[in-house]
C-alpha positions as a Python dict, from the first residue, in 0.01 Angstrom:
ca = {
    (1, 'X'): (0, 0, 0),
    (2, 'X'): (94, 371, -39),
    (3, 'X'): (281, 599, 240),
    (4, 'X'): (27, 905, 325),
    (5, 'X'): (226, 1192, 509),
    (6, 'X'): (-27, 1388, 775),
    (7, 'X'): (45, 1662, 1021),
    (8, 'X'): (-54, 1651, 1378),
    (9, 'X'): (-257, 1946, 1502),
    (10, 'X'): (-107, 1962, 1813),
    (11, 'X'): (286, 1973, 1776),
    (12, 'X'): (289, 1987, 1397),
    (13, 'X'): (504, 1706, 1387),
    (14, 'X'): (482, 1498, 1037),
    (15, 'X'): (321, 1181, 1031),
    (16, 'X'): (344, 867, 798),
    (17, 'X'): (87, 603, 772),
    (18, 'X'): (84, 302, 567),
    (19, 'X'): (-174, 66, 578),
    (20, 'X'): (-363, 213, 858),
    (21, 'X'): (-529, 578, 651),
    (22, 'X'): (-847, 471, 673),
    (23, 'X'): (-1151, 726, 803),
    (24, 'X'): (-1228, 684, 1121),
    (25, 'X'): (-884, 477, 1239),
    (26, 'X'): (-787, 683, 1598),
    (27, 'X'): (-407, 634, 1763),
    (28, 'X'): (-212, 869, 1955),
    (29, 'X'): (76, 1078, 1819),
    (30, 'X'): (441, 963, 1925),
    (31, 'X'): (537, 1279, 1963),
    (32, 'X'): (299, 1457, 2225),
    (33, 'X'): (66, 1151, 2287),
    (34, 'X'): (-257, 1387, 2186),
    (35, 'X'): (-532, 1129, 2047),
    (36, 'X'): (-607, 1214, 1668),
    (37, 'X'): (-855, 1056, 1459),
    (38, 'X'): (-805, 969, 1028),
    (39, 'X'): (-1130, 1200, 886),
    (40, 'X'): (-1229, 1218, 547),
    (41, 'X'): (-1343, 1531, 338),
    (42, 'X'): (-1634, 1516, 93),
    (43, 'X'): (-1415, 1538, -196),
    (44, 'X'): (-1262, 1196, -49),
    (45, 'X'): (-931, 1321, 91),
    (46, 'X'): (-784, 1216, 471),
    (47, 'X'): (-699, 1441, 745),
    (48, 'X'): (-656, 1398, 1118),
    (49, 'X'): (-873, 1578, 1386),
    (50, 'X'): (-800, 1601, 1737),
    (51, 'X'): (-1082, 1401, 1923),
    (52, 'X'): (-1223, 1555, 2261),
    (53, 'X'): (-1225, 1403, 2590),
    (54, 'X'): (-1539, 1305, 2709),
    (55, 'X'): (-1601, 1556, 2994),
    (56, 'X'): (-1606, 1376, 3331),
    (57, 'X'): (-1924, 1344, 3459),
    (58, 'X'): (-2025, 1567, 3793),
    (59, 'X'): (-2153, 1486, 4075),
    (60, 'X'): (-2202, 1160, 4313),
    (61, 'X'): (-2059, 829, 4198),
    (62, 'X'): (-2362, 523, 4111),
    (63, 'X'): (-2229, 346, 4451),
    (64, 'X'): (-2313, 651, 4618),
    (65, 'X'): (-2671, 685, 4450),
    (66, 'X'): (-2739, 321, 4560),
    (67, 'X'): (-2583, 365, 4904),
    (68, 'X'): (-2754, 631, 4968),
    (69, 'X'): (-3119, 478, 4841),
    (70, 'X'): (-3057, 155, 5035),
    (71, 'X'): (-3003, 332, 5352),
    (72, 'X'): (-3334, 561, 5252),
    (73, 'X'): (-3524, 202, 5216),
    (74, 'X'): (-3375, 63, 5559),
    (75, 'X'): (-3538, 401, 5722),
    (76, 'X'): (-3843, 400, 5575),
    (77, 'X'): (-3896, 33, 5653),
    (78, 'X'): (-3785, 99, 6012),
    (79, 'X'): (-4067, 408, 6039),
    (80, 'X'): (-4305, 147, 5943),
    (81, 'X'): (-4199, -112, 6187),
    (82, 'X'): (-4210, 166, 6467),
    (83, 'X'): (-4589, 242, 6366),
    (84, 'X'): (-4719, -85, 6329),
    (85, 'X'): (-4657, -252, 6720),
    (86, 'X'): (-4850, -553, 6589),
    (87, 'X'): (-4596, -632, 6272),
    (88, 'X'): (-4290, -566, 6510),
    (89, 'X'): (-4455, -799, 6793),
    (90, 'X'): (-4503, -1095, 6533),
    (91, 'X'): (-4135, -999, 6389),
    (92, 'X'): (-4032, -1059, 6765),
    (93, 'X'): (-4215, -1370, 6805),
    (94, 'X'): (-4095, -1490, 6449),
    (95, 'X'): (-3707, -1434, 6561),
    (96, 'X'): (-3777, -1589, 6857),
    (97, 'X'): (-3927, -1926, 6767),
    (98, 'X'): (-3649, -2002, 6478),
    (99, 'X'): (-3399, -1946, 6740),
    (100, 'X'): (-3619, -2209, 6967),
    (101, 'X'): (-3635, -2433, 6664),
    (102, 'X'): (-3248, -2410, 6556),
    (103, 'X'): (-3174, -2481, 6937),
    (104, 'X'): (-3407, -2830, 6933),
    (105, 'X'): (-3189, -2947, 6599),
    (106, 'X'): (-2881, -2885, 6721),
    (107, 'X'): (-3000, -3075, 7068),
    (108, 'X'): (-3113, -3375, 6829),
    (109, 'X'): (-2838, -3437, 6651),
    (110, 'X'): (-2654, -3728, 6747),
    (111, 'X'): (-2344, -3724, 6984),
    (112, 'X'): (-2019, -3905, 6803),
    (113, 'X'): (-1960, -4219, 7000),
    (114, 'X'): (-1586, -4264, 7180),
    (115, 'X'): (-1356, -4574, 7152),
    (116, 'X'): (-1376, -4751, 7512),
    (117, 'X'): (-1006, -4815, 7603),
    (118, 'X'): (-952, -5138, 7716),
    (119, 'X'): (-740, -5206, 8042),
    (120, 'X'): (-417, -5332, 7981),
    (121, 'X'): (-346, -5630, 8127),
    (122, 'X'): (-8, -5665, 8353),
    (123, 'X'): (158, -5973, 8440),
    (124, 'X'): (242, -6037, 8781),
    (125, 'X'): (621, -6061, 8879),
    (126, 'X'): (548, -6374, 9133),
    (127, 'X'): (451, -6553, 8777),
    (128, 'X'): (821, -6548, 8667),
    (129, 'X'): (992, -6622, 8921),
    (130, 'X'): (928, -7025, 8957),
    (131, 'X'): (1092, -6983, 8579),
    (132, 'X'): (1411, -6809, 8722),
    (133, 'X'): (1445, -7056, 9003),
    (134, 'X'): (1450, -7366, 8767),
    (135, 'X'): (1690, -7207, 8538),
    (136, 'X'): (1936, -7143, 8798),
    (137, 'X'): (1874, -7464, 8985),
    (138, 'X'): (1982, -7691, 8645),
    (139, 'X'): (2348, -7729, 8687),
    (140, 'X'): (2592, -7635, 8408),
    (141, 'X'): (2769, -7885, 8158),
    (142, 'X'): (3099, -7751, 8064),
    (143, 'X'): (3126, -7848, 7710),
    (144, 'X'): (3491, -7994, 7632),
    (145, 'X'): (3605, -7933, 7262),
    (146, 'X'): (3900, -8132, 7092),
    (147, 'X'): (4211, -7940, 6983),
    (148, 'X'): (4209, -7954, 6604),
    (149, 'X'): (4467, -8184, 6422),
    (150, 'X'): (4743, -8061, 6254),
    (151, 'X'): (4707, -8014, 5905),
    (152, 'X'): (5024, -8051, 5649),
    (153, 'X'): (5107, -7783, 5452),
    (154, 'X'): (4915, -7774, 5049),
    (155, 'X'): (5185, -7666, 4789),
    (156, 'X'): (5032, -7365, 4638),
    (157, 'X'): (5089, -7437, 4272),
    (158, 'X'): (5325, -7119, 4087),
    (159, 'X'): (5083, -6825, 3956),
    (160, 'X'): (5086, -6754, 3551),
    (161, 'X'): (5395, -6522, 3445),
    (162, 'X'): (5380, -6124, 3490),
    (163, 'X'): (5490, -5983, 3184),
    (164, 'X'): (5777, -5703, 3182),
    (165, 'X'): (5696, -5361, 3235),
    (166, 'X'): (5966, -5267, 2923),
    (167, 'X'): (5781, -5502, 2676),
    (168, 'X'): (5462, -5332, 2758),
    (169, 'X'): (5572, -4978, 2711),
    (170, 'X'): (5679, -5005, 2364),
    (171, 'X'): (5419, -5226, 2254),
    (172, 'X'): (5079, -5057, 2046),
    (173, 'X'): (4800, -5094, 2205),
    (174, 'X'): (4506, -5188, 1912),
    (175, 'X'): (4130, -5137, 2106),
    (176, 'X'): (3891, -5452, 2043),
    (177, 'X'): (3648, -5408, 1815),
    (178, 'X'): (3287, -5518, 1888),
    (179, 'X'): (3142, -5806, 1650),
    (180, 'X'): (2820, -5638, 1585),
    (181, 'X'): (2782, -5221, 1630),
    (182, 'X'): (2411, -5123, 1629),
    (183, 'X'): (2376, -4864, 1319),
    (184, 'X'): (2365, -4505, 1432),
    (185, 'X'): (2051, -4373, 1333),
    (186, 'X'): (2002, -3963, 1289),
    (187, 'X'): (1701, -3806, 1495),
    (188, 'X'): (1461, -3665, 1236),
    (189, 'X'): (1373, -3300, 1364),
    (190, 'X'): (1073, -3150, 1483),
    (191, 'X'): (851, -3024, 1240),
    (192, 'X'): (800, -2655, 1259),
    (193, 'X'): (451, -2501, 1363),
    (194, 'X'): (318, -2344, 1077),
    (195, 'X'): (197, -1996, 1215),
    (196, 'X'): (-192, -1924, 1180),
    (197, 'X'): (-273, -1656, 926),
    (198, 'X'): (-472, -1387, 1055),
    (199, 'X'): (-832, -1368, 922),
    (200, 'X'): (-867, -1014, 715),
    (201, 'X'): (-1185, -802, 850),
    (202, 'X'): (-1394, -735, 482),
    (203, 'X'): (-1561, -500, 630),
    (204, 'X'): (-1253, -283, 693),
    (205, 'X'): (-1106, -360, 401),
    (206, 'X'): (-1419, -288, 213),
    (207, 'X'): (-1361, 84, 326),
    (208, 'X'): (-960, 146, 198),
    (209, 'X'): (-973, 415, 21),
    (210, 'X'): (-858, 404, -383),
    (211, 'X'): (-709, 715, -583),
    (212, 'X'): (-710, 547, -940),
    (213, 'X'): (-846, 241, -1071),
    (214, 'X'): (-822, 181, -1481),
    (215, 'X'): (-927, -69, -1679),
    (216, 'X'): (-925, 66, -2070),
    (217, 'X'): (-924, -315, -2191),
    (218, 'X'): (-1267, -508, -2177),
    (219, 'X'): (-1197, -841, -1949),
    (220, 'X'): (-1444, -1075, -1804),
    (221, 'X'): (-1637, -1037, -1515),
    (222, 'X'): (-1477, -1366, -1345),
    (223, 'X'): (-1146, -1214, -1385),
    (224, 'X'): (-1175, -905, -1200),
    (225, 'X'): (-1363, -1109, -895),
    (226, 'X'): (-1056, -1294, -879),
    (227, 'X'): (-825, -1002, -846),
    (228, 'X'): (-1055, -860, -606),
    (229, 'X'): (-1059, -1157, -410),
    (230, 'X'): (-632, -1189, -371),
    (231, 'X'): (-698, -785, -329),
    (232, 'X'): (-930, -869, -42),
    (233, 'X'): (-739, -1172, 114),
    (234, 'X'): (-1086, -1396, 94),
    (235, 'X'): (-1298, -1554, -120),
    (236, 'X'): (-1653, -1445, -256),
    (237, 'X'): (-1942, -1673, -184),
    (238, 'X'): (-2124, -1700, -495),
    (239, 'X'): (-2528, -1747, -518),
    (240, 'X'): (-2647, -2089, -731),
    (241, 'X'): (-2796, -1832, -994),
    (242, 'X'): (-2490, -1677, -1036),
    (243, 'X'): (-2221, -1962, -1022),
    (244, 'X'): (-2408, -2166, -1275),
    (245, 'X'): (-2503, -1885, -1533),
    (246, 'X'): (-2124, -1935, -1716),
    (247, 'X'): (-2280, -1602, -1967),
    (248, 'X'): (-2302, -1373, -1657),
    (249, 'X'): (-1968, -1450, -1543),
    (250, 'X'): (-1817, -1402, -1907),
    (251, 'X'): (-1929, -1031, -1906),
    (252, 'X'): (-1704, -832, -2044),
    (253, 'X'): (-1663, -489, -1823),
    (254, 'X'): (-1459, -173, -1884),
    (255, 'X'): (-1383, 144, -1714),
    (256, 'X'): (-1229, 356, -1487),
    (257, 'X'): (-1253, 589, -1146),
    (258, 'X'): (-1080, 827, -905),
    (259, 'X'): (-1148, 895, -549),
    (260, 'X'): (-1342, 597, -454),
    (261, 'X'): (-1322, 310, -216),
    (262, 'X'): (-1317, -106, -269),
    (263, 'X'): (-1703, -110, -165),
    (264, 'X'): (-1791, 156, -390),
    (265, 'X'): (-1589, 19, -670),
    (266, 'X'): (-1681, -330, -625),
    (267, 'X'): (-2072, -246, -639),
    (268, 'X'): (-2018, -18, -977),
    (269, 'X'): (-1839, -346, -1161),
    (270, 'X'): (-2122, -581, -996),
    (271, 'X'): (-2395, -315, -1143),
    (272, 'X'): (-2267, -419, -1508),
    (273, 'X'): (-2390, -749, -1478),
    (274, 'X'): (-2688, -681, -1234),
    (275, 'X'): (-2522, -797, -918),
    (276, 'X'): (-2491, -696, -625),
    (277, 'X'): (-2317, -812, -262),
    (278, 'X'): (-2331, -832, 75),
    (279, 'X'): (-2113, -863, 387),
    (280, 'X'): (-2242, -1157, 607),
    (281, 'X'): (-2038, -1327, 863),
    (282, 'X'): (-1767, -1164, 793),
    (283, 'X'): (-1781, -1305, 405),
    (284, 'X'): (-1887, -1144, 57),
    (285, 'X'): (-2192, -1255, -80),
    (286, 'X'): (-2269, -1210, -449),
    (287, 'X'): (-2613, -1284, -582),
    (288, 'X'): (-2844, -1066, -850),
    (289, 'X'): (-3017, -789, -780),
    (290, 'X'): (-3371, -732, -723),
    (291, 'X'): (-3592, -737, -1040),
    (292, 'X'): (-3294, -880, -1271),
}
């Protein structure tokens, strides 16, 4: 898209927009942070206006209104408590007997039973000590163990040969090789998250605005639908009386504007072959128009 230079009313500082000059659009300059708005003239040229505050609204806050009208209610209800001694007597006797009742169901409800702990029993000393008197009355049998025969000496047979130190040293050393090596096998890699495309909003991009659009050479209307549609970054939903009519579609259309906008322009092309569109859910509708 094209670069549109603007000037900010407030610090004159100069601005450049591209892809964003479209009436209506609001930011804040970078330079003194003063919130501007994208207007457009009759004549179809863009401009930025400074956009006033909203005034702050006087006076008390909505907590305070309601505060202030529940506490109004409370009083007036308490007035006609105080004048009515019969409605305050049965609100007396009403708080009374659901406190009674409450106290009954908590008196009803059943207490949690304890464990009983049984006594532990404790054996009596006199009970082992018959046991202690018959182990010390057995007498004790010294056990006699025979001394161990000599043994002759075994001839411990001569261990293999070291080798020398020297022969090692100068010899290569060659490491073993295993008989079967699994195959190394790469890692394949992650594939990459393919990022989601934004959607584009039609209606938005129904309102860009267009200096120029040409088209001296008759071409069907199928083909411009398609350009419109990679302008547009969507595709056109087409009616049954309109996708199957292979004539309409073939219709050859010429001309040319200045100062317009996609919707505009899109609605003069469609008016050659007595169509017309319509934005619904976010989509372009195309169908013919009424009494065609």
């Amino acid at each position: 898209m094209d670069v549109t230079t603007f000037q900010c009313p407030h610090c004159q500082a100069t601005l450049r927009m591209r892809g964003r000059q479209t009436a209506g659009t609001r930011f804040h300059c970078p330079d003194c942070s003063k919130p501007l708005q994208i207007a457009q003239t009759p004549e179809g040229q863009l401009s930025l206006t400074p956009v006033e505050l909203e005034p702050i609204p006087q006076g008390p806050s909505r907590l305070a209104q309601k505060t202030e009208a529940g506490l109004q209610t409370v009083q007036s209800g308490a007035r006609y408590l105080a004048a009515s001694p019969v409605l305050m007597s049965w609100l007396v006797a009403g708080t009374g007997g659901l406190l009674i009742l409450l106290l009954m169901l908590f008196d009803e409800s059943p207490t949690i039973p304890q464990p009983q702990t049984e006594p532990e029993t404790v054996a009596d000393a006199e009970q082992e000590l018959p046991n202690e008197k018959t182990e010390t009355e057995t007498p004790l049998l010294v056990e006699v163990t025979p001394e161990p025969e000599a043994k002759e000496p075994v001839a411990v047979p001569p261990g293999p040969a070291q080798p020398d130190q020297r022969q090692l040293e100068n010899q290569n050393l060659i490491a073993a090789q295993p008989d079967q090596a699994p195959p190394l096998v790469a890692r394949k890699p992650d594939p990459m998250e393919v990022p989601a495309v934004p959607e584009t909003d039609v209606a938005m991009a129904l309102q860009i605005p267009i200096l120029e659009f040409q088209q001296p050479k008759e071409i069907p209307l199928k083909t411009l639908i398609a350009q419109f549609e990679e302008m547009l970054d969507t595709e056109f939903q087409l009616a049954d009386n309109v996708k199957n009519d292979s004539r309409l579609l073939e219709t050859p259309i010429s001309f040319s504007q200045k100062n317009t906008t996609i919707s505009r322009l899109l609605a003069q092309i469609l008016s050659e072959a007595a169509l017309t569109f319509s934005v619904k859910s976010n989509k372009i509708y195309i169908e013919r128009a009424e009494g065609s």
